[in-house]
C-alpha positions in Angstrom: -27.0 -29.2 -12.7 -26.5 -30.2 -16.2 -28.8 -33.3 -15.8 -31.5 -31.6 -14.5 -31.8 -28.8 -17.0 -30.0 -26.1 -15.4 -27.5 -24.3 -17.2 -24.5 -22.9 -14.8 -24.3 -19.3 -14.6 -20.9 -17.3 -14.5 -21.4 -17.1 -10.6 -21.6 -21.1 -10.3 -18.6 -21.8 -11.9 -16.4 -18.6 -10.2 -18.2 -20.4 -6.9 -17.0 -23.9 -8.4 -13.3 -23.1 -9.3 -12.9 -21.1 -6.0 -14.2 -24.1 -4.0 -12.1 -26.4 -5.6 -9.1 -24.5 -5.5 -9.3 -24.0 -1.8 -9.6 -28.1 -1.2 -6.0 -28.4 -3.7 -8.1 -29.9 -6.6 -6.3 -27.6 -9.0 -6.9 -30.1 -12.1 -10.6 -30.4 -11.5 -10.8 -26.5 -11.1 -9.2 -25.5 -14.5 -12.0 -28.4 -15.8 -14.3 -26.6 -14.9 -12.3 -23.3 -16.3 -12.4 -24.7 -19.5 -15.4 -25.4 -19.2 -16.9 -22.3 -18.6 -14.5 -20.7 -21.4 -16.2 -22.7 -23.7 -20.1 -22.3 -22.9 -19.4 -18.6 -23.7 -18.5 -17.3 -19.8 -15.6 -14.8 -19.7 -13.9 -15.3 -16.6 -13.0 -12.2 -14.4 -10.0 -11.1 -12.9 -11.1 -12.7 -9.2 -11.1 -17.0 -11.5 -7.9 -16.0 -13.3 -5.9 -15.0 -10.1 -7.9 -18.1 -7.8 -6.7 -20.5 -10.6 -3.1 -18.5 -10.4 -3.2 -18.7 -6.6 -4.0 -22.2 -6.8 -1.6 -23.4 -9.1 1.3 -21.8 -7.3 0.3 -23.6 -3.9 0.3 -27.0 -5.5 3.7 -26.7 -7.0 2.2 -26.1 -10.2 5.2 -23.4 -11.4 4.6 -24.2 -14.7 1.2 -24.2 -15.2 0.8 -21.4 -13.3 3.3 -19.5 -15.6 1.2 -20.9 -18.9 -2.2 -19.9 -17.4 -0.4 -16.7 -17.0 0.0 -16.5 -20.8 -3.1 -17.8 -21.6 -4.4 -14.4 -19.7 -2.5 -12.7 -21.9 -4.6 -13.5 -25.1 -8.2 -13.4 -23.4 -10.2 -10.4 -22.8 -8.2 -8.3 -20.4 -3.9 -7.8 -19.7 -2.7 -9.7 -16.3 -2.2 -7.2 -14.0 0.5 -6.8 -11.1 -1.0 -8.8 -8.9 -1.4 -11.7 -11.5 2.0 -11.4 -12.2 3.5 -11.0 -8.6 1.7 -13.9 -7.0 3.8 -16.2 -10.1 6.9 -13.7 -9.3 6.5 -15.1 -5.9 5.6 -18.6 -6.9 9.0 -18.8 -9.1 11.0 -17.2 -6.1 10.0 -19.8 -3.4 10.9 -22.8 -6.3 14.5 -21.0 -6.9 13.7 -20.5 -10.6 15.6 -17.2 -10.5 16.3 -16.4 -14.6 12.6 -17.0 -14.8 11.9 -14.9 -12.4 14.0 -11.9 -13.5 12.6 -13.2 -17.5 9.1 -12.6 -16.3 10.4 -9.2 -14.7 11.6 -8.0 -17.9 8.4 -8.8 -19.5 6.1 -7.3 -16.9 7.9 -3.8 -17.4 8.2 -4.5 -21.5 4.2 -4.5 -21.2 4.4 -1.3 -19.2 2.9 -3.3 -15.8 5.1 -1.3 -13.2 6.0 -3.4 -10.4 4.8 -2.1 -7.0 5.6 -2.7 -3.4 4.2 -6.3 -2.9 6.2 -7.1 -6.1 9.4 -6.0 -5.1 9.3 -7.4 -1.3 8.7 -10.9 -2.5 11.8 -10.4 -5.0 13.9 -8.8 -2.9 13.1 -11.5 0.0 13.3 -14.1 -2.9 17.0 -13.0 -3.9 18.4 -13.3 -0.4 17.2 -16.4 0.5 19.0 -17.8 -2.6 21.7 -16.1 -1.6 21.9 -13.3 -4.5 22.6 -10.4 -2.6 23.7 -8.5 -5.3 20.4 -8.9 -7.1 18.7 -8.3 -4.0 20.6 -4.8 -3.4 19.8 -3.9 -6.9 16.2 -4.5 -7.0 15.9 -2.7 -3.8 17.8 0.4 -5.5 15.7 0.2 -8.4 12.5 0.4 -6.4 14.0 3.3 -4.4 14.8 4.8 -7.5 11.1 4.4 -8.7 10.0 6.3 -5.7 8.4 3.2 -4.1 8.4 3.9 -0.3 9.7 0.6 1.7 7.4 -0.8 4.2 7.1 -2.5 7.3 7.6 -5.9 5.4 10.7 -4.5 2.8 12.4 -3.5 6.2 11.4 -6.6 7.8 13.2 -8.4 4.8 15.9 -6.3 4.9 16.5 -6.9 8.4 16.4 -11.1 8.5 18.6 -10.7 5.3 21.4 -8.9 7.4 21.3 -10.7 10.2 
């Protein structure tokens, strides 16, 4: 576009970096990110969790964690979504004290954990065999009158079985 006189607008790159994070090319996407950082585009909420998404489906634990904090200082807070898709990300790759870190730091920012949150940590801490952990994040969403859904009970069933 560039070579023929066209400048990119905010949709073409959102369009760009969703594209290429659906085909895996996660390091051509945040290019792109940086890109449209520094022609003056603020990102929305919709690139930050694509790039998010993206990075966790690659592997990309780190990154993904580091993008998180990059969130942090730009224009807006990561919400619970943003930080429950990395939750999740760190719970499939066994990176438990990271995950219980990031935890501590969601509810230090005053970003209150919901149901999707707690399902994947709860599934998370049974399948690596911390039941106690498990048990007490499920009392501690009780105790935060979150109602358990189809999916908690579903996890809470395959755990006890």
């Amino acid at each position: 576009m560039l070579k023929l006189g066209v400048e990119p607008s905010a949709v073409t790159f959102s369009t760009s970096i969703n594209g290429l994070c659906n085909q895996s090319k996660i390091s051509e996407a945040v290019s792109i990110f940086d890109e449209m950082t520094e022609r003056g585009y603020l990102p929305d909420l919709i690139v930050y969790s694509t790039i998010l998404q993206g990075l966790c489906k690659s592997g990309n634990t780190d990154r993904a964690v580091r993008f998180l904090r990059l969130m942090d200082g730009r224009s807006f807070e990561p919400n619970v979504v943003a930080h429950s898709t990395i939750l999740d990300c760190l719970c499939k790759n066994g990176l438990l004290k990271e995950v219980l870190d990031l935890l501590s730091e969601m509810k230090v920012k005053g970003i209150r954990p919901n149901i999707l949150t707690y399902s994947c940590l709860i599934h998370g801490m049974y399948d690596s065999g911390q039941q106690e952990e498990a048990t007490r994040l499920l009392n501690e969403m009780v105790h935060s009158n979150i109602s358990l859904n189809m999916v908690t009970y579903t996890i809470l069933i395959d755990a006890l079985c």
